[in-house]
C-alpha positions in Angstrom: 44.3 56.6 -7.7 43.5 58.9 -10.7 40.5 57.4 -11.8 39.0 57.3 -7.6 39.4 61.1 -7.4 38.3 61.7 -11.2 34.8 59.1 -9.8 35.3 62.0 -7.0 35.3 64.7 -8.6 32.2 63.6 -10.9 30.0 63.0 -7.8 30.6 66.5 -6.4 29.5 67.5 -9.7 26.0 65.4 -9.6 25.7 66.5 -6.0 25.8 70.9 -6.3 23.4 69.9 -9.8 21.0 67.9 -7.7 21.2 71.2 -4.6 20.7 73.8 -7.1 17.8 72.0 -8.7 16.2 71.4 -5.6 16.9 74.8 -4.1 15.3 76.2 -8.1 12.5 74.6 -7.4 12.1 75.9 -3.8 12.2 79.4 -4.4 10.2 78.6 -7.4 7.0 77.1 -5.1 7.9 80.3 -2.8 7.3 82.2 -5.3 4.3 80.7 -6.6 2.1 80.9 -3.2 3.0 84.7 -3.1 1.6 85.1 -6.3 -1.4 83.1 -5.3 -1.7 84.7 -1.8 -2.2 87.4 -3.8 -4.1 86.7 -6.5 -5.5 83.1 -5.5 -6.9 82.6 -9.1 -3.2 83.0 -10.7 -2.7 84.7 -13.7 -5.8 83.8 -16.0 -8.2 85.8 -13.7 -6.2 89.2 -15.0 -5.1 88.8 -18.3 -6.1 86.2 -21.6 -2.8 87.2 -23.5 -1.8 84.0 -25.9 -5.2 82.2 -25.3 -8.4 81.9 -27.1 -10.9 84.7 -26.7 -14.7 84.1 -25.1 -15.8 85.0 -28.8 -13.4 82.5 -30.3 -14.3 79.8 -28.0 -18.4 80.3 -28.8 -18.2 80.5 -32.6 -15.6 77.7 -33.0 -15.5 75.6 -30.1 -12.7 73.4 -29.1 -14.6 71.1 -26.7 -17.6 68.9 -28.0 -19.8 70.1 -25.3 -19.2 73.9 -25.6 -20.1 73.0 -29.4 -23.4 70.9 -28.7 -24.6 74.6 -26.4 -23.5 76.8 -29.0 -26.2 75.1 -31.3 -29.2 76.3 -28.6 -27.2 79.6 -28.3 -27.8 80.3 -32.2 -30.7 79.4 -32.2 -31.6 82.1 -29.5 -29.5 84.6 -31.6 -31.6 83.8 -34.2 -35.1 84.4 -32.6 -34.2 87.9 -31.5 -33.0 88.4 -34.9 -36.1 87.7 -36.7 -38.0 89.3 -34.2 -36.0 92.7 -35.2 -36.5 91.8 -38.6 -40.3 91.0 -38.5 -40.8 93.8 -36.2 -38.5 96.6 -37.3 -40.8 99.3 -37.0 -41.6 98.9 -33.3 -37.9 97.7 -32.3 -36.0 100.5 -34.2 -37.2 103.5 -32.8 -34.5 105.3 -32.1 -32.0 104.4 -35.4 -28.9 105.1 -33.2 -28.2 104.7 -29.7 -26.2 107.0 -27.6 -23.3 106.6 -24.7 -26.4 107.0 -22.0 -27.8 104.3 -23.6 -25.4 102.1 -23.1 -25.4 102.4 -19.0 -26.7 98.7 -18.2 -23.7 97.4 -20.1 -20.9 95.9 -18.4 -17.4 95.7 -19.1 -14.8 93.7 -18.5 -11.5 93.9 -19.9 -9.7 91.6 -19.2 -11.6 88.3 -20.5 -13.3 90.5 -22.6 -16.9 90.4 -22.1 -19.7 92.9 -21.6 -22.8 91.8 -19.8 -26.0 94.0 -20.1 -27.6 93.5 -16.9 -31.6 93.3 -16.1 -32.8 94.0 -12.9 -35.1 91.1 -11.5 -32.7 88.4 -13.4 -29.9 87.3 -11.6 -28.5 91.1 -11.9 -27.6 90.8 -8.5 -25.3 87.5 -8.7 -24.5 88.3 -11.9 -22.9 91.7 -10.7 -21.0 90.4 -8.0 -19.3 87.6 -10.6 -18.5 90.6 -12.9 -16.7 92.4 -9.5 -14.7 88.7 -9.0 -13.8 88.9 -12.7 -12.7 92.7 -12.7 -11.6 92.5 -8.9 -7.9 91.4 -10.0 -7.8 88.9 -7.4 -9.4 91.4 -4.5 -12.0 89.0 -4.3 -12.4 85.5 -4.2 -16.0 84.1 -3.5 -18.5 86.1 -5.4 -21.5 85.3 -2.4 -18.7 87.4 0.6 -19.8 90.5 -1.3 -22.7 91.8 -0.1 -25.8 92.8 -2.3 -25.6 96.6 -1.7 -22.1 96.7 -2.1 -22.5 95.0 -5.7 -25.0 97.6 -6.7 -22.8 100.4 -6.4 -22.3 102.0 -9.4 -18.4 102.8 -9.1 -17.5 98.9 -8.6 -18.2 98.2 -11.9 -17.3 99.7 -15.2 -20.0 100.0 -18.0 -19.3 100.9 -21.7 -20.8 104.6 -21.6 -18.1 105.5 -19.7 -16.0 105.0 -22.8 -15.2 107.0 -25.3 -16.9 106.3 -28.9 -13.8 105.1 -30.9 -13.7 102.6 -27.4 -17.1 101.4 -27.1 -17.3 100.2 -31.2 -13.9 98.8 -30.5 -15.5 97.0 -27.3 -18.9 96.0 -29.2 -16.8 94.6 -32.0 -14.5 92.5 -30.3 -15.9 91.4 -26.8 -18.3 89.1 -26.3 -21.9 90.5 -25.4 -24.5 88.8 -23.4 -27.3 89.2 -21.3 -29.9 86.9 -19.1 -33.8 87.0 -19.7 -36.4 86.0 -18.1 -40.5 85.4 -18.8 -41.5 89.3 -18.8 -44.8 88.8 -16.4 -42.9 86.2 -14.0 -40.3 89.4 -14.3 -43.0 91.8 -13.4 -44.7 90.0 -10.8 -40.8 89.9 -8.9 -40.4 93.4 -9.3 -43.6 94.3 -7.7 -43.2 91.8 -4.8 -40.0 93.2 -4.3 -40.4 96.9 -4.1 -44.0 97.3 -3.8 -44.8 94.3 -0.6 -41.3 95.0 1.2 -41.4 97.0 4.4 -37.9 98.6 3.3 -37.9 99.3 0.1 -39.4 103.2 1.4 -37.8 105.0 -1.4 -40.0 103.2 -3.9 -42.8 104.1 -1.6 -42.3 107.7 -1.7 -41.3 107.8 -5.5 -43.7 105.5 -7.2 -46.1 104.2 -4.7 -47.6 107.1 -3.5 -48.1 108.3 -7.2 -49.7 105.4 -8.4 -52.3 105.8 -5.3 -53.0 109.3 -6.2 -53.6 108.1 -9.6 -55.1 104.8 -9.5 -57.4 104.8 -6.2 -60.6 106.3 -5.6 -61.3 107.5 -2.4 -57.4 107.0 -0.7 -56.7 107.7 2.2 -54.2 110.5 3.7 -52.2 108.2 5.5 -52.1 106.0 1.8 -51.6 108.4 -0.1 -48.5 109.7 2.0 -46.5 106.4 2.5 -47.4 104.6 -0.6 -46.6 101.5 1.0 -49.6 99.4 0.3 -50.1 99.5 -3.5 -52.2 96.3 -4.7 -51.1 95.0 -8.3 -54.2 96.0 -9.9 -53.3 99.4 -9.0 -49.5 98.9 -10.2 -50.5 97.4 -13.6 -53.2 100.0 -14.6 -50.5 102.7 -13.5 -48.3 100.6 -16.1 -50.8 101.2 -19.0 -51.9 104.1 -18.4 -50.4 106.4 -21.5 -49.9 109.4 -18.8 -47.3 107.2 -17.4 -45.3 106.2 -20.9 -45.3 110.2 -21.8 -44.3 111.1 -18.4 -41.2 109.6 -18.1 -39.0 105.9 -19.1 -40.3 103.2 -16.7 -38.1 102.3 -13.5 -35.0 99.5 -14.5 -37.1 96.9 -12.3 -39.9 96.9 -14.8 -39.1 98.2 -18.4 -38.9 96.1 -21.0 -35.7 94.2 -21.6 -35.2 95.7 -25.5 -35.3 98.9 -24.3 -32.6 98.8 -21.8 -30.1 96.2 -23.7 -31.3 97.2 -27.4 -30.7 93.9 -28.9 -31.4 94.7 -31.9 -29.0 98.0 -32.4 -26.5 95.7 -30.4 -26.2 91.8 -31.6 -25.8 89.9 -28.5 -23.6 86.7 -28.9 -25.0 85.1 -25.8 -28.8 85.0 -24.3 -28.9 83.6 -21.1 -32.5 82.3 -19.7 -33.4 82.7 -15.6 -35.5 78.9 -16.5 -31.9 77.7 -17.4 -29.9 80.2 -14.8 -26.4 77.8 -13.6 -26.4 75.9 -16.9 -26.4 79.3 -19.1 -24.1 81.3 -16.6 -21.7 78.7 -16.2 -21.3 78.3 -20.2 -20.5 82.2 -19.9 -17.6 81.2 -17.2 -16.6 78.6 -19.3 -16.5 80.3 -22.4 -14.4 83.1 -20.8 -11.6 80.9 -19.6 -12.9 80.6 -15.5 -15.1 77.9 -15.3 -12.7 75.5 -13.8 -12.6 77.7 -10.6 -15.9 80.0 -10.6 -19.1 79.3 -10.4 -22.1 80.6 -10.4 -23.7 80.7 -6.8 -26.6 79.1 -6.0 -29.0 80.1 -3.6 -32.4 78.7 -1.9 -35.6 79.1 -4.2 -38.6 79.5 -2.2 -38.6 82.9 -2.1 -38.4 83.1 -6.2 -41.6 84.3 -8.2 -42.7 81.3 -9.7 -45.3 81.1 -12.9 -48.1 79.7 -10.3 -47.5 82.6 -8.3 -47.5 85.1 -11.6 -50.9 83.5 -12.2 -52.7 83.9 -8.9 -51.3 87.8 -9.5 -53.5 88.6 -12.9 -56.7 86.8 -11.7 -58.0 90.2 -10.5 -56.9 92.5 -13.5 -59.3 92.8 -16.4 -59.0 91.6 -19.5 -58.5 95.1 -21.2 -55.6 95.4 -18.6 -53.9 92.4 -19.8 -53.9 93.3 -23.4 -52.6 96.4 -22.9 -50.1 95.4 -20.6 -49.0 92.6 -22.9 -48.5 95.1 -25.9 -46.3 97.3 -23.8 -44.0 93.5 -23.4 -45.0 92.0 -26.5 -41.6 92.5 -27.6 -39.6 90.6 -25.2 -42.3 87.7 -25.3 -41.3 87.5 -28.9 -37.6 88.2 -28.8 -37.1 85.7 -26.4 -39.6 82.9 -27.1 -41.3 82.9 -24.7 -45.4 82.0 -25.5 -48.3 83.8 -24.3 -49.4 82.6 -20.9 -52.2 80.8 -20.8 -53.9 82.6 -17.5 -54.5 85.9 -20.3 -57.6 87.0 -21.0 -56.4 88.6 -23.8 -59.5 90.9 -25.8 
């Protein structure tokens, strides 16, 4: 009889062990779809504490294939920086930059990047991404925010805003990059964009009817009023023209890339190419610790600015035109290897 009730008393032991297991591990999946009703990208989407850094990860690489990119990656570091090097006098200007400067830049604290942005080069996407990233789990799909809403300037945070103990701290420890693009392809977007699109009026008024007043003979009241029909020969000798670089720094859409990330005051541990857009941003994603769940988005190409397009653009501008315009982005050809089309006409 004893050893029956002791047999007893062992399997009313087993059984309240195996019911307060089971009913652990049910509060525990409670819990665990609040947290990701909340934040459905759980807890590395706010904080990297304990794990490897995006700067770690591209200088010493734990996976084979993060280490066969990083090679293309230095090599890219390296072009800008003998570009610098080689042209020092036209790439150091200005020998120290200041907070205002820094305005294009970025930041996001908690996987610790900083993204320069460049209008006309994924900016748009890439902005929206940087909102998932900082959102905290507010949002989830990066292509649900709307374009206008991503270019608000208070959604994001950018390193000017910091103060100058913070930013060095920031420049020092986070990982900087930025995306590039062929600077004429660039230029031939930006026009199309603001200069052949029935909406974009404030560019009409501001710049449009400007470069009418300046660059056509004979224009017409009603042209010279909306601005809304300026041809790219017009937009390009407006460009050149040295009344326009004393006047005042050109518009985002079209300055030159070095002077609104300063890559060479600011060493850039990523260069991301528009040719090579998904394979370069989703390195970035990977790098910072996301890519398993984010992407980058993709979207339909036929509305893109293609090099066959850029070329059909510069048949009509004179070959004084394109010299002078290729000084002005001589720079950012060089920096970012890309070769001198071979539509120039250069003098």
């Amino acid at each position: 009889m004893k050893p029956a009730l002791l047999e007893v008393m062992r399997m009313n032991r087993i059984c309240r062990m195996v019911l307060a297991t089971c009913l652990g591990s049910f509060i525990l999946v409670i819990f665990y779809f609040q947290i990701m009703r909340r934040n459905p990208f759980g807890v590395d989407i706010c904080c990297r504490k304990g794990s490897r850094s995006p700067l770690q990860e591209l200088y010493n690489p734990t996976q084979l294939e993060l280490s066969n990119t990083a090679v293309l990656h230095q090599m890219r570091r390296d072009q800008v920086t003998d570009t610098c090097r080689a042209n020092s006098a036209l790439s150091r200007k200005r020998r120290v930059l200041t907070p205002s400067d820094l305005k294009h830049l970025v930041v996001d604290e908690d996987h610790e990047l900083i993204y320069c942005y460049v209008p006309k080069v994924a900016c748009t996407n890439w902005k929206r991404l940087m909102m998932v990233l900082t959102g905290r789990g507010k949002y989830s799909d990066p292509m649900e925010i709307p374009a206008s809403e991503a270019h608000v300037a208070a959604n994001l945070k950018t390193l000017n805003q910091y103060s100058i103990p913070e930013i060095n701290h920031r420049l020092k420890s986070y990982m900087k990059f930025l995306f590039v693009r062929e600077p004429f392809e660039r230029l031939v977007s930006a026009y199309r964009n603001k200069f052949t699109q029935k909406y974009n009026t404030s560019f009409h008024k501001r710049y449009g009817t400007k470069i009418i007043r300046r660059q056509r003979k004979n224009a017409t009241q009603e042209a010279l009023r909306r601005g809304d029909d300026v041809r790219f020969e017009e937009f390009v000798a407006y460009l050149v023209d040295p009344h326009t670089q004393r006047e005042e720094p050109f518009n985002e859409h079209w300055q030159t890339v070095h002077s609104l990330c300063h890559p060479c005051h600011i060493h850039y541990d990523l260069v991301g190419k528009y040719e090579t857009l998904e394979e370069d941003s989703n390195y970035v994603l990977r790098l910072a610790g996301v890519g398993s769940y984010l992407k980058f988005p993709t979207y339909a190409k036929s509305t893109r600015t293609t090099d066959e397009m850029t070329t059909e653009f510069f048949q009509n501008i004179s070959s004084e035109h394109q010299t002078q315009l290729y000084e002005v982005y001589k720079l950012d050809f060089l920096m970012f290897n890309y070769s001198v089309p071979s539509y120039l006409k250069l003098e």
